[in-house]
ChimeraX commands (.cxc) that place a marker at each C-alpha (Angstrom):
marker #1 position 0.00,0.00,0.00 radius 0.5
marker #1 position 1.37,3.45,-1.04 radius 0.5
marker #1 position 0.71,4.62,2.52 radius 0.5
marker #1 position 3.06,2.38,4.12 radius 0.5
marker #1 position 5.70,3.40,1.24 radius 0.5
marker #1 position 5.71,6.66,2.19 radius 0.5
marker #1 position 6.15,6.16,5.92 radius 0.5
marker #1 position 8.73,3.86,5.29 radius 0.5
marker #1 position 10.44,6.30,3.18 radius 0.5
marker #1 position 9.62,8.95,5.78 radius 0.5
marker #1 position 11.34,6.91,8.29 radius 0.5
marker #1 position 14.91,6.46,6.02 radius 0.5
marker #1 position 14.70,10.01,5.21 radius 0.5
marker #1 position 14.36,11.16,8.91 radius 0.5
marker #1 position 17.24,8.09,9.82 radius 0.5
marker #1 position 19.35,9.19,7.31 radius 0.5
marker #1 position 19.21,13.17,8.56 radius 0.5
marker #1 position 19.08,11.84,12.26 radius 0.5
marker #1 position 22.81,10.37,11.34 radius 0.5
marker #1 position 23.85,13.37,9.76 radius 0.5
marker #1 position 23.08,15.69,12.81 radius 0.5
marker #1 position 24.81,13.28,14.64 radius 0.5
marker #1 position 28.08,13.23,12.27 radius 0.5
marker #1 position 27.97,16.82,12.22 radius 0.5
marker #1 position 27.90,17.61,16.32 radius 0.5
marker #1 position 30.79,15.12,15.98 radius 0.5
marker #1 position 32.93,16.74,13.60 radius 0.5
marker #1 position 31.93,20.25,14.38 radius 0.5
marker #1 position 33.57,19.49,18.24 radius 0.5
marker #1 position 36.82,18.28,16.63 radius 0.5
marker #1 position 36.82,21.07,14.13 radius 0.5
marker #1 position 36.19,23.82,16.72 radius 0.5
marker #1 position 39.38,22.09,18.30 radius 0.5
marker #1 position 41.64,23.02,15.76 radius 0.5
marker #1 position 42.04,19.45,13.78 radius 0.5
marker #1 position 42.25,20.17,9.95 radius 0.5
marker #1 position 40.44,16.82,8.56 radius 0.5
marker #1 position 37.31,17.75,10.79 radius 0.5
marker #1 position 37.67,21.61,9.72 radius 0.5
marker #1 position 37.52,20.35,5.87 radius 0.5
marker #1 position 34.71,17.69,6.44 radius 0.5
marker #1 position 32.74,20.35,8.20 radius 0.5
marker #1 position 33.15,22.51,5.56 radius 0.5
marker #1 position 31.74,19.74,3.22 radius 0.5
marker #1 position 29.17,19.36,5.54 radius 0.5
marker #1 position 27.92,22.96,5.43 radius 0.5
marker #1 position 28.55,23.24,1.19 radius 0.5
marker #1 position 26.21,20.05,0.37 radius 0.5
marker #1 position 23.90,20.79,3.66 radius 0.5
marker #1 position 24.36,17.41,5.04 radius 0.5
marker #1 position 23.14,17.54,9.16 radius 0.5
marker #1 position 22.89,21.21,8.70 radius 0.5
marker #1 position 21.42,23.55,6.64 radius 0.5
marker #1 position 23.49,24.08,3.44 radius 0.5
marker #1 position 25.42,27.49,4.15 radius 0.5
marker #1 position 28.26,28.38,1.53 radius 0.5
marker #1 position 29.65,31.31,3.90 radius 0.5
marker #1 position 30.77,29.06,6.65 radius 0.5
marker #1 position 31.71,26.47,4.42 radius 0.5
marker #1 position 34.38,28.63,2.94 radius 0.5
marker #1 position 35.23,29.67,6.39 radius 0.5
marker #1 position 35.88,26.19,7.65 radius 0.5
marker #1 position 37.51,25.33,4.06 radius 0.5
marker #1 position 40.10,28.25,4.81 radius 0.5
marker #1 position 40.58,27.31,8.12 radius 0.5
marker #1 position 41.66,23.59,6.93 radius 0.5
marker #1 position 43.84,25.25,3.83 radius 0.5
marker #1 position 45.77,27.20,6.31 radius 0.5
marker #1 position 46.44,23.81,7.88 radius 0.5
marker #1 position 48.02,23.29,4.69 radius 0.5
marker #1 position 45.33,20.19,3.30 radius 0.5
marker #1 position 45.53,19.85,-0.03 radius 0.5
marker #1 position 41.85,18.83,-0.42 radius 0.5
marker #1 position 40.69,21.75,1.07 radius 0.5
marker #1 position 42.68,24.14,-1.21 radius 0.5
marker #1 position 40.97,22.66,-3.90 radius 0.5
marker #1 position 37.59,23.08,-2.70 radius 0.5
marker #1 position 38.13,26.54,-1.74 radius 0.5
marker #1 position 39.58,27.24,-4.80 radius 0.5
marker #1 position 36.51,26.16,-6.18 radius 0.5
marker #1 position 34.66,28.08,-3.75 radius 0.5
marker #1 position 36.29,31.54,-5.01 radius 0.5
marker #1 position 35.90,30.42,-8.59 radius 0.5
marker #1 position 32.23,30.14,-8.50 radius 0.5
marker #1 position 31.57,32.97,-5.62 radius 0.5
marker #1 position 29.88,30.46,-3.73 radius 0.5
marker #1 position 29.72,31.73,-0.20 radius 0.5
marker #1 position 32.19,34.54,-1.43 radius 0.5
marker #1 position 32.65,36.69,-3.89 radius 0.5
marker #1 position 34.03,35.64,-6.90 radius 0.5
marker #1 position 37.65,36.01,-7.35 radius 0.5
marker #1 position 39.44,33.40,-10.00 radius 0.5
marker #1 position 43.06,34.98,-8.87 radius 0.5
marker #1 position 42.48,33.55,-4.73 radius 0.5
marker #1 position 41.21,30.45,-7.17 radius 0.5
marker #1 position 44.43,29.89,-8.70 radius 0.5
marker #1 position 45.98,31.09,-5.63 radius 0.5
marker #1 position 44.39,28.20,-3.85 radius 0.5
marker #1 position 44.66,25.53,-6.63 radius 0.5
marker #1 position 48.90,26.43,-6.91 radius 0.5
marker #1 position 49.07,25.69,-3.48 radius 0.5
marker #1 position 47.17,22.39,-3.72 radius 0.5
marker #1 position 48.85,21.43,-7.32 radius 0.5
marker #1 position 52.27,21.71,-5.86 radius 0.5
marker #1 position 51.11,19.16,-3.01 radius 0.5
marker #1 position 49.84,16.77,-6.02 radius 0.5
marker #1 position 46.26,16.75,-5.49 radius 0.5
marker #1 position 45.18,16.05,-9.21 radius 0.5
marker #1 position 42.04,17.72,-9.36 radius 0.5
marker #1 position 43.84,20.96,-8.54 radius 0.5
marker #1 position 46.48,20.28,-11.27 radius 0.5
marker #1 position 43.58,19.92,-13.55 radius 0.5
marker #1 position 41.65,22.96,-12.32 radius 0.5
marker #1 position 44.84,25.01,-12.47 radius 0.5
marker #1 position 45.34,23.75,-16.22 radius 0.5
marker #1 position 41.89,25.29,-17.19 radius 0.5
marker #1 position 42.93,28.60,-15.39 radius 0.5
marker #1 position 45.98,29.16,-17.62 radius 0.5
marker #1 position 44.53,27.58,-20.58 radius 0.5
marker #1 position 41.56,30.58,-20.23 radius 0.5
marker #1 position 43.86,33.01,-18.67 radius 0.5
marker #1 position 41.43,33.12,-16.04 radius 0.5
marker #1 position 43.47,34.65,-12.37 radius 0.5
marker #1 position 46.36,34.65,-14.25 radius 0.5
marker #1 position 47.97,35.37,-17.77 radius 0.5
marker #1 position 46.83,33.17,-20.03 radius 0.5
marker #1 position 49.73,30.44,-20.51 radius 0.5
marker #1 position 48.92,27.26,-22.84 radius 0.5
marker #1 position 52.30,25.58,-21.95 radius 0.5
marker #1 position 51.92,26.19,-18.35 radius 0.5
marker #1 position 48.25,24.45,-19.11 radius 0.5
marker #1 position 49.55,21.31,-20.34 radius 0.5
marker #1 position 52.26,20.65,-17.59 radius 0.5
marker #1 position 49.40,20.71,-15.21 radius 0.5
marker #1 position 47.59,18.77,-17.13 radius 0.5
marker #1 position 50.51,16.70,-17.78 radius 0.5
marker #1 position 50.67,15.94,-14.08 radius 0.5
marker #1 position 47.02,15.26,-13.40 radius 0.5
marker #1 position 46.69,13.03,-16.35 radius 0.5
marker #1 position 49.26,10.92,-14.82 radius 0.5
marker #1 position 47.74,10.52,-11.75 radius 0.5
marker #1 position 45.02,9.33,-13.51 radius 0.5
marker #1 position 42.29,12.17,-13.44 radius 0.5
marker #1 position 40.15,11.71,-16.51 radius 0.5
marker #1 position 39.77,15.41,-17.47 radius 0.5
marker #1 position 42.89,16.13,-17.61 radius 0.5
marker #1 position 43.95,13.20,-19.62 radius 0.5
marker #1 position 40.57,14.26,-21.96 radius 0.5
marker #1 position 42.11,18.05,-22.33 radius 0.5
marker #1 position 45.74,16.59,-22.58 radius 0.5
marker #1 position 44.83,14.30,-25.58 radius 0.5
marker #1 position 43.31,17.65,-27.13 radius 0.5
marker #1 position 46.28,19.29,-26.63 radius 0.5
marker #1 position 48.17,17.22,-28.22 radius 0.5
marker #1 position 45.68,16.55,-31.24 radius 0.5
marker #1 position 45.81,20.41,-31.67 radius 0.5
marker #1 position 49.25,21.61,-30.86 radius 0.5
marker #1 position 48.10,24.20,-28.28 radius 0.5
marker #1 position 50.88,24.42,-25.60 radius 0.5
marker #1 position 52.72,21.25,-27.10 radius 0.5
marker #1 position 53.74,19.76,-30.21 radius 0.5
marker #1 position 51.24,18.10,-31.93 radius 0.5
marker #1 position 51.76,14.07,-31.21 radius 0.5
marker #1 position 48.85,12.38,-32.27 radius 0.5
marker #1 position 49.92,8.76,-30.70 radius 0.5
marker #1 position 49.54,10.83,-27.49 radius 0.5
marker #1 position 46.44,12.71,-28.04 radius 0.5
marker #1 position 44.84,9.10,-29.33 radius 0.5
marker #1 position 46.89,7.45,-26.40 radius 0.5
marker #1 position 45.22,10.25,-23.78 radius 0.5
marker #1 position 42.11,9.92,-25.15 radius 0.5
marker #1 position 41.71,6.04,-24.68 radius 0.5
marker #1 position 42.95,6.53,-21.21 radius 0.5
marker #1 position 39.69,8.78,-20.81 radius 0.5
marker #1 position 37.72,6.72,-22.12 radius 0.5
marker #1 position 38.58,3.85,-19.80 radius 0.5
marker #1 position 37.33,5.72,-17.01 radius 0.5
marker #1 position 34.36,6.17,-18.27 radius 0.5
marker #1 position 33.49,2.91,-20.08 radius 0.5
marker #1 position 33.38,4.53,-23.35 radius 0.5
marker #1 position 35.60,2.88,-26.20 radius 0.5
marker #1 position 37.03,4.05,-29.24 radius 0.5
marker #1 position 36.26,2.42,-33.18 radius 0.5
marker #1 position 39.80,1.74,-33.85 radius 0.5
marker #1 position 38.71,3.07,-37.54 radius 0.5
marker #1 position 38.25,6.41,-35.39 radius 0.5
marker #1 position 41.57,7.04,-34.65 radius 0.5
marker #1 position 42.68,9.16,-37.15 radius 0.5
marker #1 position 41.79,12.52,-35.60 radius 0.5
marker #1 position 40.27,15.34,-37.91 radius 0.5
marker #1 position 40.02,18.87,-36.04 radius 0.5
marker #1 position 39.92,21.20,-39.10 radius 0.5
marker #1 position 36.51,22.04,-38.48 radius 0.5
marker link #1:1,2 radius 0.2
marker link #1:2,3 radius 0.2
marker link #1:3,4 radius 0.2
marker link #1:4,5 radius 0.2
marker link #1:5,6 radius 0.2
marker link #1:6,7 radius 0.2
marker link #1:7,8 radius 0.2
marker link #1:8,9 radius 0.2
marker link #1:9,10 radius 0.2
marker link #1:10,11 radius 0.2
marker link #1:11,12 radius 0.2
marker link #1:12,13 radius 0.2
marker link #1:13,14 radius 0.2
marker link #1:14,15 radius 0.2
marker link #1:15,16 radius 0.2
marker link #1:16,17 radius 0.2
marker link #1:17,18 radius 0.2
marker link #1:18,19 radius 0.2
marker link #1:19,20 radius 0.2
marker link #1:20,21 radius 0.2
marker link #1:21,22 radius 0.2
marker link #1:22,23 radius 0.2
marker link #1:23,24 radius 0.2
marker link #1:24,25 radius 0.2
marker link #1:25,26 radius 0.2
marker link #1:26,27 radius 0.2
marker link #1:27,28 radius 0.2
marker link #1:28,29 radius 0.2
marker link #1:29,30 radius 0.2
marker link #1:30,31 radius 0.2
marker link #1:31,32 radius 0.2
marker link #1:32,33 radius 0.2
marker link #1:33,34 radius 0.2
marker link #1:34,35 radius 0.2
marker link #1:35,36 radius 0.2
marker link #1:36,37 radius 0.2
marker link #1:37,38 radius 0.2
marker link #1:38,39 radius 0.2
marker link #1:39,40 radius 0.2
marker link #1:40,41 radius 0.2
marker link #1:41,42 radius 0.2
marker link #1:42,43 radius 0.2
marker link #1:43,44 radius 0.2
marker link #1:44,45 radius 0.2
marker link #1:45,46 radius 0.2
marker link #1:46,47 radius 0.2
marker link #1:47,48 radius 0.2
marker link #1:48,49 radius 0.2
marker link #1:49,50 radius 0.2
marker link #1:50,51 radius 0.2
marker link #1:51,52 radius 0.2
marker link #1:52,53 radius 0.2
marker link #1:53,54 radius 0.2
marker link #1:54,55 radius 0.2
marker link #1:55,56 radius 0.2
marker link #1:56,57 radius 0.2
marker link #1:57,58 radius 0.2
marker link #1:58,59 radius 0.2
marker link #1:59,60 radius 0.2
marker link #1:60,61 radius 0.2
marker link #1:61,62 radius 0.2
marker link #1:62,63 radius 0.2
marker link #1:63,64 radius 0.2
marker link #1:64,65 radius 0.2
marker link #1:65,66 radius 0.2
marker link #1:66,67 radius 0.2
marker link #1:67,68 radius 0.2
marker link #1:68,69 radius 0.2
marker link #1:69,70 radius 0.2
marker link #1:70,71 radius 0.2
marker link #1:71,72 radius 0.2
marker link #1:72,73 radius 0.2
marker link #1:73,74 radius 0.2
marker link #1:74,75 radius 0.2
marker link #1:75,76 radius 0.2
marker link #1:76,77 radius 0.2
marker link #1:77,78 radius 0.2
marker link #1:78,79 radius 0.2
marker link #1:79,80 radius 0.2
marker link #1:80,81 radius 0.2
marker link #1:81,82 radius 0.2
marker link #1:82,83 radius 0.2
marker link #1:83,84 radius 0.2
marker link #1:84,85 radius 0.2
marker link #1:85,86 radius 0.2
marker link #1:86,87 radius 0.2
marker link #1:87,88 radius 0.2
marker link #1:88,89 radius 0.2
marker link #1:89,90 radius 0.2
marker link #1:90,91 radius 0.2
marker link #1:91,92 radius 0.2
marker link #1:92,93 radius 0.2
marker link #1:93,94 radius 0.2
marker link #1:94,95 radius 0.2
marker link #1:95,96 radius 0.2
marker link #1:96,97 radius 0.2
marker link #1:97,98 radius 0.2
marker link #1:98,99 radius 0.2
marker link #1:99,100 radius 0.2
marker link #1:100,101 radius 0.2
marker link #1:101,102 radius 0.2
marker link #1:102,103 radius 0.2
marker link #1:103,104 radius 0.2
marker link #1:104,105 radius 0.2
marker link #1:105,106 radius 0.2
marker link #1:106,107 radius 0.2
marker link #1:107,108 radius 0.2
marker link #1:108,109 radius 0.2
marker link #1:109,110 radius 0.2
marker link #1:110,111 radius 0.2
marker link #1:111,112 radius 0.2
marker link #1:112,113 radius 0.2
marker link #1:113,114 radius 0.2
marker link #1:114,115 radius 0.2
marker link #1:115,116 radius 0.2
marker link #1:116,117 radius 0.2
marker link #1:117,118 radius 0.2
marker link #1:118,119 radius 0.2
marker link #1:119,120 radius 0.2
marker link #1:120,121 radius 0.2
marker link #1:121,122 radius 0.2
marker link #1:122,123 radius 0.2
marker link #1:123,124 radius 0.2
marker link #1:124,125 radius 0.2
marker link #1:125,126 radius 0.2
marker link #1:126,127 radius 0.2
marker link #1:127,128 radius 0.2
marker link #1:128,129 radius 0.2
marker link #1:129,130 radius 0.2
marker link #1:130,131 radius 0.2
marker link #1:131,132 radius 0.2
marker link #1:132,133 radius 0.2
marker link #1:133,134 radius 0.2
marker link #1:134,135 radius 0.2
marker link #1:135,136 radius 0.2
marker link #1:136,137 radius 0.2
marker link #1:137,138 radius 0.2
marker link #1:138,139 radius 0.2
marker link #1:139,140 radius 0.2
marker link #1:140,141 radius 0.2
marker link #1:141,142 radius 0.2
marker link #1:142,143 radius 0.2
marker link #1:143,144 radius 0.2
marker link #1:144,145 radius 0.2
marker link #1:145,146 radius 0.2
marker link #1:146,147 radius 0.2
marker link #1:147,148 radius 0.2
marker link #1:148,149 radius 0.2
marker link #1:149,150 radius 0.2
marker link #1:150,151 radius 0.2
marker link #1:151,152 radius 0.2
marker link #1:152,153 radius 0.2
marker link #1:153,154 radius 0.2
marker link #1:154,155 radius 0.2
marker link #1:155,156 radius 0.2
marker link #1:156,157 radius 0.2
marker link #1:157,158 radius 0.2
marker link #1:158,159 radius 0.2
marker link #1:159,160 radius 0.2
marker link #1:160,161 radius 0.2
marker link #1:161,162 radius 0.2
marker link #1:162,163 radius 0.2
marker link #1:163,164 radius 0.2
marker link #1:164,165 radius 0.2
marker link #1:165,166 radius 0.2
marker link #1:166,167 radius 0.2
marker link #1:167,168 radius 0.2
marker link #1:168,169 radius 0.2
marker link #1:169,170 radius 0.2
marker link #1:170,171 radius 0.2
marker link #1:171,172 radius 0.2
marker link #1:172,173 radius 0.2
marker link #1:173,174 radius 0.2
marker link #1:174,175 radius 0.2
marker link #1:175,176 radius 0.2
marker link #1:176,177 radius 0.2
marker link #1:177,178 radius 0.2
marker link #1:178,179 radius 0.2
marker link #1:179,180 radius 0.2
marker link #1:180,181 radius 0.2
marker link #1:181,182 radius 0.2
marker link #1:182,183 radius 0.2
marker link #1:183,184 radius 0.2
marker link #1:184,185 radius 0.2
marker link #1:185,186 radius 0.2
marker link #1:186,187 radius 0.2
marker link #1:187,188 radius 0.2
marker link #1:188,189 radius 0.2
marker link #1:189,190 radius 0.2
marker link #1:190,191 radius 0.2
marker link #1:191,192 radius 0.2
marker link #1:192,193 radius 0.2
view
């Protein structure tokens, strides 16, 4: 009966933000006490609204508190913070400011993030070379996005030589990662459109 359903459902839903709460009295304690991890996780927890109501101001707050702290994770995310203006106001040069400082401690998504800034010129002069070393980087590590701009890169010559074993070699690795796969008739690459 649908009835039943929805009190069921009811019930998970009110579980589900009953463990939340409880996750973020938790973390917000340990946080409040100065310990990075729980200052990043309860910045996530304010950002998505999980146990809390979703507040992008005291996100970014606890996100700078962990970056200070020097986590690379938390870099990132408040990178992404000041590159959207979510809680803050937008400002793409403290985004590149906080991606550098994350790229240089190897977080990948930040090496990809800071590939897009100096591929756009976006908080910072626009660099295509300086692009593809970060992507470079992040590519190896694995990150998909990078390995998808990377194999562009390389199919177009912009900040490299063009190598189109690489850009074909890239853009398999992509693919992998998201269970696509390439016509091995496709390979010859065509961007003169």
């Amino acid at each position: 009966n649908d009835s039943s359903k929805s009190e069921q459902s009811s019930q998970v839903n009110g579980d589900t933000f009953a463990k939340q709460k409880k996750e973020f009295e938790s973390v917000r304690a340990k946080a409040e006490n100065g310990e990075g991890a729980y200052q990043l996780r309860l910045g996530y927890l304010y950002e998505f609204g999980r146990g809390v109501p979703m507040n992008w101001q005291k996100a970014v707050e606890w996100y700078e508190k962990a970056a200070n702290q020097g986590l690379p994770e938390a870099q990132f995310n408040l990178g992404n913070m000041y590159s959207e203006g979510k809680g803050c106001k937008k400002d793409s040069e403290k985004a590149v400011k906080y991606w550098t400082d994350a790229a240089e401690q190897d977080e990948p998504n930040a090496q990809f993030n800071l590939g897009w800034a100096y591929n756009r010129g976006e908080g910072c002069e626009k660099n295509e070379v300086k692009a593809v070393e970060w992507w470079a980087k992040a590519a190896a590590k694995g990150q998909a996005e990078a390995q998808s701009s990377l194999g562009y890169a390389y199919a177009t010559g912009k900040g490299c030589e063009v190598d189109t074993a690489k850009a074909i070699e890239m853009t398999e690795e992509c693919c992998k990662k998201y269970g696509f796969q390439i016509n091995p008739r496709a390979k010859v690459m065509d961007l003169s459109v």
